[in-house]
PAFINU-335236 format. One record per residue: x, y, z of N, C-alpha, C, CB in turn. Coordinates in Angstrom, 2 decimals, padded with zeros to 5 digits. Glycine has a CB too. Example, Ala and Ser with C-alpha at 12.3 -4.5 7.8 and 13.67 -1.06 7.14 Angstrom:
2
rec nc1: 013.19 nc2: -005.69 nc3: 007.80 cac1: 012.30 cac2: -004.50 cac3: 007.80 cc1: 013.20 cc2: -003.30 cc3: 007.80 cbc1: 011.31 cbc2: -004.47 cbc3: 009.05
rec nc1: 012.85 nc2: -002.25 nc3: 007.08 cac1: 013.67 cac2: -001.06 cac3: 007.14 cc1: 012.90 cc2: 000.03 cc3: 007.87 cbc1: 014.08 cbc2: -000.60 cbc3: 005.72
***
This chain:
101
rec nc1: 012.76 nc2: 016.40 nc3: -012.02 cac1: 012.74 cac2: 015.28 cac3: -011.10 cc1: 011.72 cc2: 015.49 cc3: -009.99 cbc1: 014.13 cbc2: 015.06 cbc3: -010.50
rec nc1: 011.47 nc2: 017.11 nc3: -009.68 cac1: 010.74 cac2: 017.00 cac3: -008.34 cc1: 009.75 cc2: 016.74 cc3: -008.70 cbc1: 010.63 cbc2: 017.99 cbc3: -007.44
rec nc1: 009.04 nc2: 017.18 nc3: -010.08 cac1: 007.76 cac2: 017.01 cac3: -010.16 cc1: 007.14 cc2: 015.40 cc3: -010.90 cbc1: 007.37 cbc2: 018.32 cbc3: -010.96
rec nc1: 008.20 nc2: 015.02 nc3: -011.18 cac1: 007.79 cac2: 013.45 cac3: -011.13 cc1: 007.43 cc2: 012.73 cc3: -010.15 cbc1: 008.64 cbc2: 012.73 cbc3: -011.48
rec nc1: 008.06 nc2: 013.09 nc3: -008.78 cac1: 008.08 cac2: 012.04 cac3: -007.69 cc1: 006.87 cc2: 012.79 cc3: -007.04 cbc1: 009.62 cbc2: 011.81 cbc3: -006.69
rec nc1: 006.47 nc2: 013.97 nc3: -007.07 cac1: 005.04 cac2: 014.79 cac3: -006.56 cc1: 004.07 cc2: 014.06 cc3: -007.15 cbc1: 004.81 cbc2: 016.44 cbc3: -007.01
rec nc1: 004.02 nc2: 013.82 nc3: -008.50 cac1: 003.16 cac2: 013.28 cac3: -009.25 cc1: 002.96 cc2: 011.85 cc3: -008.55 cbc1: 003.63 cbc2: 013.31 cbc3: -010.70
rec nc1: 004.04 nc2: 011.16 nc3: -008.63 cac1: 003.80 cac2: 009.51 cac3: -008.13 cc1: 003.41 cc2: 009.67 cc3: -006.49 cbc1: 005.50 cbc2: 008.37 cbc3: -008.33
rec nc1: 003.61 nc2: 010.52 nc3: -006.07 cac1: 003.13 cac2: 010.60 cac3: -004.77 cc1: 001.73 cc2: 010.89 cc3: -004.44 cbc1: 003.83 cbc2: 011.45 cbc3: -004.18
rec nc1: 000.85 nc2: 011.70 nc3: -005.42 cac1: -000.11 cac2: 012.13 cac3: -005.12 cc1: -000.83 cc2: 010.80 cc3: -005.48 cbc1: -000.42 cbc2: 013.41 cbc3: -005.68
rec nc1: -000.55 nc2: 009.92 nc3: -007.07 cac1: -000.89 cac2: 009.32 cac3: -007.47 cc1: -001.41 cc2: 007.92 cc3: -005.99 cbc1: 000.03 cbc2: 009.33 cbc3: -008.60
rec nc1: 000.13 nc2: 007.61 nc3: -005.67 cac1: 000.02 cac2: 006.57 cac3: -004.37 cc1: -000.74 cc2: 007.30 cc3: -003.61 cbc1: 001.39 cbc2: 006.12 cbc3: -003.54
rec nc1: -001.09 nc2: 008.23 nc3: -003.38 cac1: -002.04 cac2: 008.57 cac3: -002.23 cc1: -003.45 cc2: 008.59 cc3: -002.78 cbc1: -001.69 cbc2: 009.99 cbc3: -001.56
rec nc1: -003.76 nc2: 008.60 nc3: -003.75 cac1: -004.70 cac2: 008.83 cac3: -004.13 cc1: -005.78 cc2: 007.00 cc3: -004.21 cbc1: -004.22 cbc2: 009.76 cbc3: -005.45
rec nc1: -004.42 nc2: 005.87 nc3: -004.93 cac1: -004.65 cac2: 004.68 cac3: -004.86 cc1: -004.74 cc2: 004.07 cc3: -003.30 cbc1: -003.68 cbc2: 004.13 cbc3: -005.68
rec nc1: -003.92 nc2: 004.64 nc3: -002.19 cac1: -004.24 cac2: 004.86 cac3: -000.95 cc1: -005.79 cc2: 005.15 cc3: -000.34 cbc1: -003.46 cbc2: 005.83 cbc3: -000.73
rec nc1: -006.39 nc2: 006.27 nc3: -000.45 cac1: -007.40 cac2: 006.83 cac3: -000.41 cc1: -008.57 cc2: 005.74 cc3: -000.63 cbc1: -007.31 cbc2: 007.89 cbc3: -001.29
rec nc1: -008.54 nc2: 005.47 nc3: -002.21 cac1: -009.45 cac2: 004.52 cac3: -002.66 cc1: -009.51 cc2: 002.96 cc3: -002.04 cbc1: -009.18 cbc2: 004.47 cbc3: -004.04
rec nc1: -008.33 nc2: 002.69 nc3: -001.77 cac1: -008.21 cac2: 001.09 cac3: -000.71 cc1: -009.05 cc2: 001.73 cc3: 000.42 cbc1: -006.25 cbc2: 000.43 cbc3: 000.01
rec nc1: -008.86 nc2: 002.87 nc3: 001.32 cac1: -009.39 cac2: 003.05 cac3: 002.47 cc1: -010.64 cc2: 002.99 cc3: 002.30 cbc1: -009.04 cbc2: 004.08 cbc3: 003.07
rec nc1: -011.16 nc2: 003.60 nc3: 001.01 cac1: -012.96 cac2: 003.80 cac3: 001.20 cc1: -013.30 cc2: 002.84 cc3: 000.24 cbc1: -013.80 cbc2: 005.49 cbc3: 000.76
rec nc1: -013.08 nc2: 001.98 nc3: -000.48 cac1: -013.43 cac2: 000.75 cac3: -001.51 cc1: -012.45 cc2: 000.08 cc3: -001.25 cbc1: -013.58 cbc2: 000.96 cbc3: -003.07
rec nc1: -012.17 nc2: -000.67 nc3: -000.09 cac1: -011.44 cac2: -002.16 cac3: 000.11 cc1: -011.52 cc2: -003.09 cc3: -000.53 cbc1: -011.66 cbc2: -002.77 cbc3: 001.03
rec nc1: -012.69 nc2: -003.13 nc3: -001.10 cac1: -013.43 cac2: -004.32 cac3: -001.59 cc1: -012.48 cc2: -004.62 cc3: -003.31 cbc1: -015.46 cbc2: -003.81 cbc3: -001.74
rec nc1: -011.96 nc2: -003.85 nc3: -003.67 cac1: -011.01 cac2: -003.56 cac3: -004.74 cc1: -010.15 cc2: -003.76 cc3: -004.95 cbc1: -010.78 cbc2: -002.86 cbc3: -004.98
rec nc1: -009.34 nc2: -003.99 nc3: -004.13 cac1: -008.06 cac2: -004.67 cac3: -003.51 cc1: -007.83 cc2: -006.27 cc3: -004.52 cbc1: -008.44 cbc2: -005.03 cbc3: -001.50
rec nc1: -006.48 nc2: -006.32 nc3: -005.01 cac1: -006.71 cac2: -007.55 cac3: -005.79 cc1: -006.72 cc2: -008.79 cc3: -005.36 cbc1: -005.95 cbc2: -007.64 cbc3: -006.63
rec nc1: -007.88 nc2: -009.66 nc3: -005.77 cac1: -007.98 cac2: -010.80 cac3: -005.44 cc1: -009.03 cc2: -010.72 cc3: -004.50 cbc1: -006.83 cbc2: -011.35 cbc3: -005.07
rec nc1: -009.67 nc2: -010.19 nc3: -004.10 cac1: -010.47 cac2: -009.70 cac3: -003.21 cc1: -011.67 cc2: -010.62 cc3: -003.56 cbc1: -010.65 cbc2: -008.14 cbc3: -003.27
rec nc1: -012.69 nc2: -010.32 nc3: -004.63 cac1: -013.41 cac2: -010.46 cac3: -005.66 cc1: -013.27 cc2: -011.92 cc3: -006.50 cbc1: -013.10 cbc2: -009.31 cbc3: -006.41
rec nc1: -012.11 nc2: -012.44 nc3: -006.43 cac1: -012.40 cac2: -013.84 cac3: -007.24 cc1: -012.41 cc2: -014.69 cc3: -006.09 cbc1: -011.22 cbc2: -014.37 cbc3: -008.46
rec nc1: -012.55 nc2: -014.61 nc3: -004.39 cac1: -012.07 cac2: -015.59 cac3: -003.43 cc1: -013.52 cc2: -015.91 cc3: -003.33 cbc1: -011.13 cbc2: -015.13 cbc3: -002.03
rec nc1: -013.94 nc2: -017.14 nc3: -003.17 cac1: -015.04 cac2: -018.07 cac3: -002.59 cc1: -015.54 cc2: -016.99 cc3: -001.76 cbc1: -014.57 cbc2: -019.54 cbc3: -001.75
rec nc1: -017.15 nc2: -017.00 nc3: -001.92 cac1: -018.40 cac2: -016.17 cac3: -001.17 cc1: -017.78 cc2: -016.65 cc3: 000.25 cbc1: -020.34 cbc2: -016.74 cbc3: -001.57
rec nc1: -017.44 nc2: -017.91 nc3: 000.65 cac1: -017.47 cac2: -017.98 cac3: 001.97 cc1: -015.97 cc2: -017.81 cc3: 002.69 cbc1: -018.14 cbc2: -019.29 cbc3: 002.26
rec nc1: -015.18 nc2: -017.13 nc3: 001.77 cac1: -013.40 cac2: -016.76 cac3: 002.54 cc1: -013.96 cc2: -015.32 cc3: 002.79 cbc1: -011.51 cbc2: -016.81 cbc3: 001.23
rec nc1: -014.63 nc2: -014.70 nc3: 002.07 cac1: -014.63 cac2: -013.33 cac3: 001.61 cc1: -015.84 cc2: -012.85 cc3: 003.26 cbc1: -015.42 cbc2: -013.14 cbc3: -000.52
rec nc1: -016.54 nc2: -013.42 nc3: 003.71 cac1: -017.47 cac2: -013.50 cac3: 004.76 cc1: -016.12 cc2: -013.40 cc3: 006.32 cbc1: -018.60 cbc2: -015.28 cbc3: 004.51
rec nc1: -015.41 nc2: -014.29 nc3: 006.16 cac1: -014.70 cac2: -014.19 cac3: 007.04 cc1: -013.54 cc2: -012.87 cc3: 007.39 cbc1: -014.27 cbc2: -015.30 cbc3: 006.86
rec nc1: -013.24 nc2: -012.63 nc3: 005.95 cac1: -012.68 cac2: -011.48 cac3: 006.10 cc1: -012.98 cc2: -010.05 cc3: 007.07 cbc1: -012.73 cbc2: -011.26 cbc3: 005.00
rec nc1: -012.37 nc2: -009.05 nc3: 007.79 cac1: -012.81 cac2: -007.73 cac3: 008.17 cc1: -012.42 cc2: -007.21 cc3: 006.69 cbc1: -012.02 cbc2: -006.96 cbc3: 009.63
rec nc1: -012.72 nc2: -006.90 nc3: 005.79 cac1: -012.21 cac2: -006.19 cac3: 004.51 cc1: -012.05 cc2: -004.44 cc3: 005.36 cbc1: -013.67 cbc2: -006.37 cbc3: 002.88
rec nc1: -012.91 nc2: -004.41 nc3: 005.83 cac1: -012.51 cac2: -002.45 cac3: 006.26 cc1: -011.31 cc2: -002.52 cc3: 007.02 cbc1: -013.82 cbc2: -001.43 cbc3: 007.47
rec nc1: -011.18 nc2: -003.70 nc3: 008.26 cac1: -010.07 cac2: -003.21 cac3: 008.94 cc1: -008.37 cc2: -003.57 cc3: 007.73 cbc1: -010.15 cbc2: -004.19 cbc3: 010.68
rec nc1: -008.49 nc2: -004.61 nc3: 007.09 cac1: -007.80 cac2: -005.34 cac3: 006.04 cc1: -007.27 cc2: -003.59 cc3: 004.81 cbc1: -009.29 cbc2: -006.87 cbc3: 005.17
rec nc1: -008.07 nc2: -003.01 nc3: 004.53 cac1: -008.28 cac2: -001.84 cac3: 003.65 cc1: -007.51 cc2: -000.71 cc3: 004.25 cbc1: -009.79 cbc2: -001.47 cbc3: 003.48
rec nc1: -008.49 nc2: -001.04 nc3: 005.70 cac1: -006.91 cac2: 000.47 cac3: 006.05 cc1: -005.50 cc2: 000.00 cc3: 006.54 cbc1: -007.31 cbc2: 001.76 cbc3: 007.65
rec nc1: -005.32 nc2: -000.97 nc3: 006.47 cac1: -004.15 cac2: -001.56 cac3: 007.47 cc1: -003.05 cc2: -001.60 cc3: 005.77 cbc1: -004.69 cbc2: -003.68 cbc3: 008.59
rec nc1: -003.54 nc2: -001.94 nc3: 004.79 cac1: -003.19 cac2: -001.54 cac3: 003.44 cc1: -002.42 cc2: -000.04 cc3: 002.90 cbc1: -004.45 cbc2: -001.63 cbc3: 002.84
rec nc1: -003.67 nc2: 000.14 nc3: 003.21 cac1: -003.60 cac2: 001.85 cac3: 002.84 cc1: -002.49 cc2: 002.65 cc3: 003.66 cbc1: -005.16 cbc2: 002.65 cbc3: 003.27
rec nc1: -002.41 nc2: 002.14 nc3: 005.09 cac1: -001.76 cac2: 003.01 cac3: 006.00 cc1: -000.06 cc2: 002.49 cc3: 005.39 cbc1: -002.28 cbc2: 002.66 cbc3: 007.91
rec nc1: 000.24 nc2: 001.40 nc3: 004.99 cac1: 001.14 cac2: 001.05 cac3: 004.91 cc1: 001.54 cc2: 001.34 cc3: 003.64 cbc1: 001.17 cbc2: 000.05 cbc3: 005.31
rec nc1: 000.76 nc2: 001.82 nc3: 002.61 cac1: 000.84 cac2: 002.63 cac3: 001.41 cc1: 001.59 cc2: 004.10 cc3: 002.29 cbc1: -000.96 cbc2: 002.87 cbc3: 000.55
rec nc1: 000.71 nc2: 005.07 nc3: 002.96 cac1: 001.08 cac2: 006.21 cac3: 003.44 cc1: 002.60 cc2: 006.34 cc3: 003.92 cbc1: 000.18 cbc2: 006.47 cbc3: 004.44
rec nc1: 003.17 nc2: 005.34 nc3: 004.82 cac1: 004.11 cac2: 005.25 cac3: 004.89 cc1: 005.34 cc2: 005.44 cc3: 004.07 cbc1: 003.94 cbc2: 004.59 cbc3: 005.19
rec nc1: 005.14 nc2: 004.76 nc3: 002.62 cac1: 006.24 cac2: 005.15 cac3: 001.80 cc1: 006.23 cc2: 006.83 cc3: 001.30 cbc1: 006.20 cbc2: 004.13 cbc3: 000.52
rec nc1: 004.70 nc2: 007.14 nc3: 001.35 cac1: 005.52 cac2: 008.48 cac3: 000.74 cc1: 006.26 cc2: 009.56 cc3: 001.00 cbc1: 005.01 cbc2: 009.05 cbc3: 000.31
rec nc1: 006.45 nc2: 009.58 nc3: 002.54 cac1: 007.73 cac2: 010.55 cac3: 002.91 cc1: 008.97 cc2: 010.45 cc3: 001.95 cbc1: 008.30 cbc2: 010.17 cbc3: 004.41
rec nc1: 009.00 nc2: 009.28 nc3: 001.67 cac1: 010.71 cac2: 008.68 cac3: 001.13 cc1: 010.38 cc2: 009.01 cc3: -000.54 cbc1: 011.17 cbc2: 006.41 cbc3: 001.51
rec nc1: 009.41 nc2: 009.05 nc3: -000.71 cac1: 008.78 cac2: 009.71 cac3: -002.39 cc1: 009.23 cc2: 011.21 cc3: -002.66 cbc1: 006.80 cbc2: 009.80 cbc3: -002.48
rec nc1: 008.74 nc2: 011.97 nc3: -001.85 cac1: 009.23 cac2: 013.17 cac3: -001.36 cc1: 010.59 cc2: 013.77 cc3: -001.38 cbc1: 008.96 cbc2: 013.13 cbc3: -000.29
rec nc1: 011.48 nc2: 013.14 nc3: -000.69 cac1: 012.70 cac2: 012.85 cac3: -000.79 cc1: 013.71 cc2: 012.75 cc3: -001.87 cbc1: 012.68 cbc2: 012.02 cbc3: -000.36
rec nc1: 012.85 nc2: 011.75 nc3: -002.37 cac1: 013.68 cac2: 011.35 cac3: -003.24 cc1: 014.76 cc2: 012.18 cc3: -004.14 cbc1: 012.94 cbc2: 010.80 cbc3: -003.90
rec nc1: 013.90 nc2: 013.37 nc3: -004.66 cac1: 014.64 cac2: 014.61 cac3: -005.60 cc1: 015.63 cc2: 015.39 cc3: -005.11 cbc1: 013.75 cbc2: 015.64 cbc3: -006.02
rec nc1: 015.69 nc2: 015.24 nc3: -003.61 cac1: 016.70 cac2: 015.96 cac3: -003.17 cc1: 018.35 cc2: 014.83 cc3: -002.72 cbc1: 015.90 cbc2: 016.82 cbc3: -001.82
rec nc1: 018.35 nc2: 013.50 nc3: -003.11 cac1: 019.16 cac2: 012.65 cac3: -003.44 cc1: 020.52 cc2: 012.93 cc3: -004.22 cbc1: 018.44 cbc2: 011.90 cbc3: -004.01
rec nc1: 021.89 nc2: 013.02 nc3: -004.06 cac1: 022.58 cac2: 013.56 cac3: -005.27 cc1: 022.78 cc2: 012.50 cc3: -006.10 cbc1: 023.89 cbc2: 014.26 cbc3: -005.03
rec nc1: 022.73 nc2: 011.22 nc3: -006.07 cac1: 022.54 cac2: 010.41 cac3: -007.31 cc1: 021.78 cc2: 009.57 cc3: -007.41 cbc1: 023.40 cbc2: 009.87 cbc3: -007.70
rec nc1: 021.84 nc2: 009.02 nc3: -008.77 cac1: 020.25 cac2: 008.52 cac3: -009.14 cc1: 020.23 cc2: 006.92 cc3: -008.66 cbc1: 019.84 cbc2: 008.65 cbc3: -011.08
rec nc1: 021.20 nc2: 006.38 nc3: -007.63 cac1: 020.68 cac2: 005.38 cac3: -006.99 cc1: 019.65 cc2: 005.15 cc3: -006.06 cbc1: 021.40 cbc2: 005.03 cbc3: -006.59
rec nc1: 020.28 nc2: 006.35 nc3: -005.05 cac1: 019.19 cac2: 006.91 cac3: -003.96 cc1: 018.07 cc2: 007.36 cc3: -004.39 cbc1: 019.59 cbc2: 007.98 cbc3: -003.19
rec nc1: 018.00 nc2: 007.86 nc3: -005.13 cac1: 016.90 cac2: 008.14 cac3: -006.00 cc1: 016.01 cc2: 006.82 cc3: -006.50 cbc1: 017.50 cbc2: 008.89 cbc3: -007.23
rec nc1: 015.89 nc2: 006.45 nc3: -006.96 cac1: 015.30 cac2: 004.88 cac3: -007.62 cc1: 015.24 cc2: 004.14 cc3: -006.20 cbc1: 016.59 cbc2: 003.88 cbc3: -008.97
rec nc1: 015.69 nc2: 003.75 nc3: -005.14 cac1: 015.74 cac2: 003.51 cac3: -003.96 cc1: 014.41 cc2: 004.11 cc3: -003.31 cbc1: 016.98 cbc2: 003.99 cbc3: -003.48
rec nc1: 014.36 nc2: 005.22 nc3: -003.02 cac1: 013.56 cac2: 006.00 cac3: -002.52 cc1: 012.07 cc2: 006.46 cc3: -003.35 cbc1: 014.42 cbc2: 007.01 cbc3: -002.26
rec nc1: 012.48 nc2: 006.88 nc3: -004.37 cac1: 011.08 cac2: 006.63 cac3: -005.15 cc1: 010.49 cc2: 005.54 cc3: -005.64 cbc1: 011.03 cbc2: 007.21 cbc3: -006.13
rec nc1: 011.03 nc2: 004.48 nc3: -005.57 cac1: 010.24 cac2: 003.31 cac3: -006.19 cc1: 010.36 cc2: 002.02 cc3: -005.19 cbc1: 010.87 cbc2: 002.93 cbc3: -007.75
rec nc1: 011.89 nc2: 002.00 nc3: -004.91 cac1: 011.68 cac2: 000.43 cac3: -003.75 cc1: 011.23 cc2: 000.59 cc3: -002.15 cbc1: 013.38 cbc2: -000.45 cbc3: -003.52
rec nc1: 011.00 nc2: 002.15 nc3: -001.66 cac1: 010.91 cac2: 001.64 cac3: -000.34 cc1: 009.45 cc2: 001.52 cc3: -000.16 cbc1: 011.60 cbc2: 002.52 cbc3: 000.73
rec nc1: 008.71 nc2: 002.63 nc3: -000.93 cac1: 007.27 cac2: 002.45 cac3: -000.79 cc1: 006.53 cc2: 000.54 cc3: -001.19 cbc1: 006.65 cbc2: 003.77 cbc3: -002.01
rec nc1: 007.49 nc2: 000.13 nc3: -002.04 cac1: 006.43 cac2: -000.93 cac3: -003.11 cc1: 007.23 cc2: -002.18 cc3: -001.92 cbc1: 006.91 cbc2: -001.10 cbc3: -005.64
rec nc1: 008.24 nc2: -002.12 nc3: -001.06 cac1: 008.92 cac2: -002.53 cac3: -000.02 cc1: 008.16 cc2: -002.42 cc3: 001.28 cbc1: 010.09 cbc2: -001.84 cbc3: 000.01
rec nc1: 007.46 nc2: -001.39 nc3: 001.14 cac1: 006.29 cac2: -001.63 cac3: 002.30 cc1: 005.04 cc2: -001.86 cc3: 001.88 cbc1: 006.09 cbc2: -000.52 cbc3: 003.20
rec nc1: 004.82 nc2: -002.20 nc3: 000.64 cac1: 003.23 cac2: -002.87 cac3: -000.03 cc1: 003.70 cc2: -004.32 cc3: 000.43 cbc1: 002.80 cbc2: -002.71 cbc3: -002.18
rec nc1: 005.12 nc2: -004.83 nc3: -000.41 cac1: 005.51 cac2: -006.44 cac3: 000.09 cc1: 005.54 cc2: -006.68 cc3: 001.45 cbc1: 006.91 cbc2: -006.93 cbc3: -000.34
rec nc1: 006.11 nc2: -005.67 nc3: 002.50 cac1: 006.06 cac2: -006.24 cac3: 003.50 cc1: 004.53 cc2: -006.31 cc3: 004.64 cbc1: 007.20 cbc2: -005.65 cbc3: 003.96
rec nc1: 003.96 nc2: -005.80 nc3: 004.24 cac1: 002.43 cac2: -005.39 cac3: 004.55 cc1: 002.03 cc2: -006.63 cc3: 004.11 cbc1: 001.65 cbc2: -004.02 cbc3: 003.75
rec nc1: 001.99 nc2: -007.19 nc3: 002.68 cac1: 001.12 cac2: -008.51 cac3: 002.08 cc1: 002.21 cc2: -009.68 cc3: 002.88 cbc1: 001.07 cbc2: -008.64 cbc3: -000.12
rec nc1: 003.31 nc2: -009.45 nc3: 003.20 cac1: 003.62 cac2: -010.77 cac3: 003.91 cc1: 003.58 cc2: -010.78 cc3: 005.48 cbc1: 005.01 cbc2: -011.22 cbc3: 003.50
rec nc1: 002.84 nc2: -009.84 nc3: 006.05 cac1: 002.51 cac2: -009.70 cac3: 007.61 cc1: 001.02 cc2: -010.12 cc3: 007.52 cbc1: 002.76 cbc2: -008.00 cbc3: 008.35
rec nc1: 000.11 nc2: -009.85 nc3: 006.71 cac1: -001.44 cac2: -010.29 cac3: 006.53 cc1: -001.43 cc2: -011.50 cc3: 006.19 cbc1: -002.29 cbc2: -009.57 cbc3: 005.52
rec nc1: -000.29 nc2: -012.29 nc3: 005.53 cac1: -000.58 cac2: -013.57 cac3: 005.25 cc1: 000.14 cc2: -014.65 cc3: 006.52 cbc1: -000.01 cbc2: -013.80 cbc3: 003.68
rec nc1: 000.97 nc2: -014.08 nc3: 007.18 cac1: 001.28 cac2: -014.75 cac3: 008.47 cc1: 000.38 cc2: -014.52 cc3: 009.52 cbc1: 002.52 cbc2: -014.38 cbc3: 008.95
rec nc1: -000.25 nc2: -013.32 nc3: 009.75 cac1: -001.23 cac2: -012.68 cac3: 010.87 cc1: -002.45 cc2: -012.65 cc3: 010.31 cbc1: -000.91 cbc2: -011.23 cbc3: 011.37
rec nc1: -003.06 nc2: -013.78 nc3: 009.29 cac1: -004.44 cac2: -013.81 cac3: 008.64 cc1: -005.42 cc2: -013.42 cc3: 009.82 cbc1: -004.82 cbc2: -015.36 cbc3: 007.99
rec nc1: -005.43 nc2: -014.21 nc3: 010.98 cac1: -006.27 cac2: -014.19 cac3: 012.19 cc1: -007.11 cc2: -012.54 cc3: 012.77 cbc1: -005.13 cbc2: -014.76 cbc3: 013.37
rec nc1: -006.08 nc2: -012.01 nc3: 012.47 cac1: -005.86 cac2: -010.41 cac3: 012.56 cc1: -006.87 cc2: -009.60 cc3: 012.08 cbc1: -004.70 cbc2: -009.94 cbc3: 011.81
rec nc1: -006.95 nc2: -010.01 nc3: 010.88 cac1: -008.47 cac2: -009.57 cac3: 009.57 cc1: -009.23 cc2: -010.61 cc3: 009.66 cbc1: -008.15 cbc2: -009.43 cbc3: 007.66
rec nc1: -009.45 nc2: -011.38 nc3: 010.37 cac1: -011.12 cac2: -012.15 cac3: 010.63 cc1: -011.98 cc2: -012.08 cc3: 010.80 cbc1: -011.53 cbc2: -012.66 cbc3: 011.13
rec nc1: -012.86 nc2: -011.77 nc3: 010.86 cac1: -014.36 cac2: -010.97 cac3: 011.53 cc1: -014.39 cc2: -012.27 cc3: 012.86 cbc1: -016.33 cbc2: -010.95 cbc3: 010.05
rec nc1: -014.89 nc2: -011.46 nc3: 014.07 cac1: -014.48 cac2: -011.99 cac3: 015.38 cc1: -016.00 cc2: -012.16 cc3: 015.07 cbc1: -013.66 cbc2: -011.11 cbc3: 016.81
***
């Protein structure tokens, strides 16, 4: 068990990493109109992503030391992908936020 959730952890950090230095990758990014994509900050948008990726993996970590496999599945899989959803529904209320000023 521990070395599954090490694995998915390095993995999320690693997909972390790559949002921070290739934002531009990010889905949906790439099919939006030349002129949404201008307005965007994509770097500040990329780490504000990423950081909120970092966040779940303490609870990744964790997870193996859980005594049953609810907390477990909880912790390795819904709180991190629980802060990807709640991240994409704070950028879409606070669009203004990632605008280029």
């Amino acid at each position: 068990m521990f070395l599954g959730a090490v694995i998915f952890a390095v993995v999320w950090c690693l997909i972390a990493l790559l949002l921070r230095h290739y934002p531009e990758t990010m889905a949906g990014y790439n099919t939006m109109p030349k002129a949404k994509r201008e307005k965007i900050d994509i770097q500040k948008l990329g780490r504000f992503i990423s950081n909120a990726m970092f966040v779940g993996v303490p609870s990744v970590m964790l997870a193996p030391l859980m005594p049953n496999e609810k907390l477990y599945a909880l912790l390795l899989c819904w709180i991190p992908c629980g802060m990807l959803v709640v991240a994409g529904i704070y950028v879409n209320i606070r669009k203004e936020k990632f605008e280029k000023q």
